[in-house]
C-alpha positions, -999 to 999 in steps of 0.1 A, spaced: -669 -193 182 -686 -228 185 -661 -254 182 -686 -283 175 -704 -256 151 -669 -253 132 -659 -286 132 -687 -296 118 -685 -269 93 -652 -282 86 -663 -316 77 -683 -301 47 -651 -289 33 -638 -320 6 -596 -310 23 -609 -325 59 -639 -345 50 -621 -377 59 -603 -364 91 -611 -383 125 -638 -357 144 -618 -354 169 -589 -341 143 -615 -313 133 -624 -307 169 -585 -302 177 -582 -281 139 -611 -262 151 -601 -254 184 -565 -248 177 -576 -223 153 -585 -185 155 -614 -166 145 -609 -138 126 -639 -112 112 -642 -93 84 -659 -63 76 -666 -53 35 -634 -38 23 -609 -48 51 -578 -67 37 -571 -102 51 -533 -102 41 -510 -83 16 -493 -96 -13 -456 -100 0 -465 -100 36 -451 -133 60 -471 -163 55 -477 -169 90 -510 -185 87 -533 -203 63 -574 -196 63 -604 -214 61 -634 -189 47 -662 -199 68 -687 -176 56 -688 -150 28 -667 -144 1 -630 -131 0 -617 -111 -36 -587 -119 -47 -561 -90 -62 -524 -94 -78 -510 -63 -65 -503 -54 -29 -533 -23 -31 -564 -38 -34 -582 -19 -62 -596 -24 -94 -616 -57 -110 -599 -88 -84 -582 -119 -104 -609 -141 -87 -636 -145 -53 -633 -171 -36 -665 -188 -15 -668 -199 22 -655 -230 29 -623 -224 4 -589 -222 20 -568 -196 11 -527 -185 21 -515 -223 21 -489 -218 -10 -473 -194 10 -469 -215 43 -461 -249 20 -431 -230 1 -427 -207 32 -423 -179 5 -443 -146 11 -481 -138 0 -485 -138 -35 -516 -117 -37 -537 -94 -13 -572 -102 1 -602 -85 6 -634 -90 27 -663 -91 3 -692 -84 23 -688 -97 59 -660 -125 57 -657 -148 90 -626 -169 92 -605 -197 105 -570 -187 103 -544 -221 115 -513 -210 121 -481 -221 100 -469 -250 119 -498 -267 124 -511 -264 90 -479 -281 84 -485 -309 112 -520 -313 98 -503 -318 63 -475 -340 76 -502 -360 95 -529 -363 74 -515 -374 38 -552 -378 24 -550 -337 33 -519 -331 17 -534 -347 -15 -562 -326 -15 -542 -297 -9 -518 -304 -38 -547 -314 -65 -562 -281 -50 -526 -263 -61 -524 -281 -92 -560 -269 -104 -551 -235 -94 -518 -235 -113 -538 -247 -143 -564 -220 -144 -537 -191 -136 -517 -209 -169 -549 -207 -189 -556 -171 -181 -521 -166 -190 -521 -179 -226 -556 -166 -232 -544 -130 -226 -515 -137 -249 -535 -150 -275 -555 -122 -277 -526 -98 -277 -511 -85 -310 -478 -100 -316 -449 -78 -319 -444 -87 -353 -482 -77 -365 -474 -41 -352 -463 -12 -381 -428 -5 -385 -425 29 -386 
């Protein structure tokens, strides 16, 4: 890992463009790296939110069931950040992550993603308008697929 490589790196990201560089240097080093291969699952759906992750490089599928199999919900591209719902609620995962490809991570442990929120309020209002767009699309996608289902009443009545 090269922390000037990653804080740098970091910078690029819109949630820590405007932190101090020596924040990212500490974000950076008081993070660990974590490697993916294709196929390997990052975390399960309903597993501990212990951490939040920064996707550094590749892409990471995203799945709404604890197996990992079929079309994901969504893939998420480097320099996303992915598992903070769970740490802000403290509530467990709410879906399962895969590697898509070779996947290299950040992963910033619980309480200082916390600190680094608590801290930093111009992060915790990216993080939040990053929650709210979220909550939007999964609403859309919602009442898209309800739309397009047949309602009980258009069904025959035997």
């Amino acid at each position: 890992m090269d922390l000037f490589k990653d804080a740098e790196q970091l910078r690029e990201i819109p949630l820590f463009a405007r932190l101090e560089p020596t924040r990212l240097k500490l974000l950076a080093f008081s993070s660990e790296e974590a490697s993916f291969d294709d196929g390997d699952i990052i975390f399960t759906m309903n597993s501990s939110s212990d951490s939040a992750y920064v996707i550094m490089s590749g892409e990471v599928e995203v799945f709404l069931r604890k197996e990992a199999t079929g079309e994901p919900i969504a893939v998420l591209p480097a320099n996303d950040l992915v598992g903070e719902m769970g740490v802000i609620g403290n509530q467990p995962r709410v879906a399962t992550l895969r590697a898509k490809g070779q996947v290299r991570c950040l992963r910033i442990l619980a309480d200082d993603f916390l600190d680094l929120l608590k801290d930093n309020p111009e992060v915790s209002l990216s993080v939040l308008r990053q929650l709210v767009d979220r909550l939007t699309k999964a609403s859309q996608a919602l009442e898209a697929m309800r739309s397009s289902m047949p309602a009980a009443s258009d069904s025959p009545t035997p």
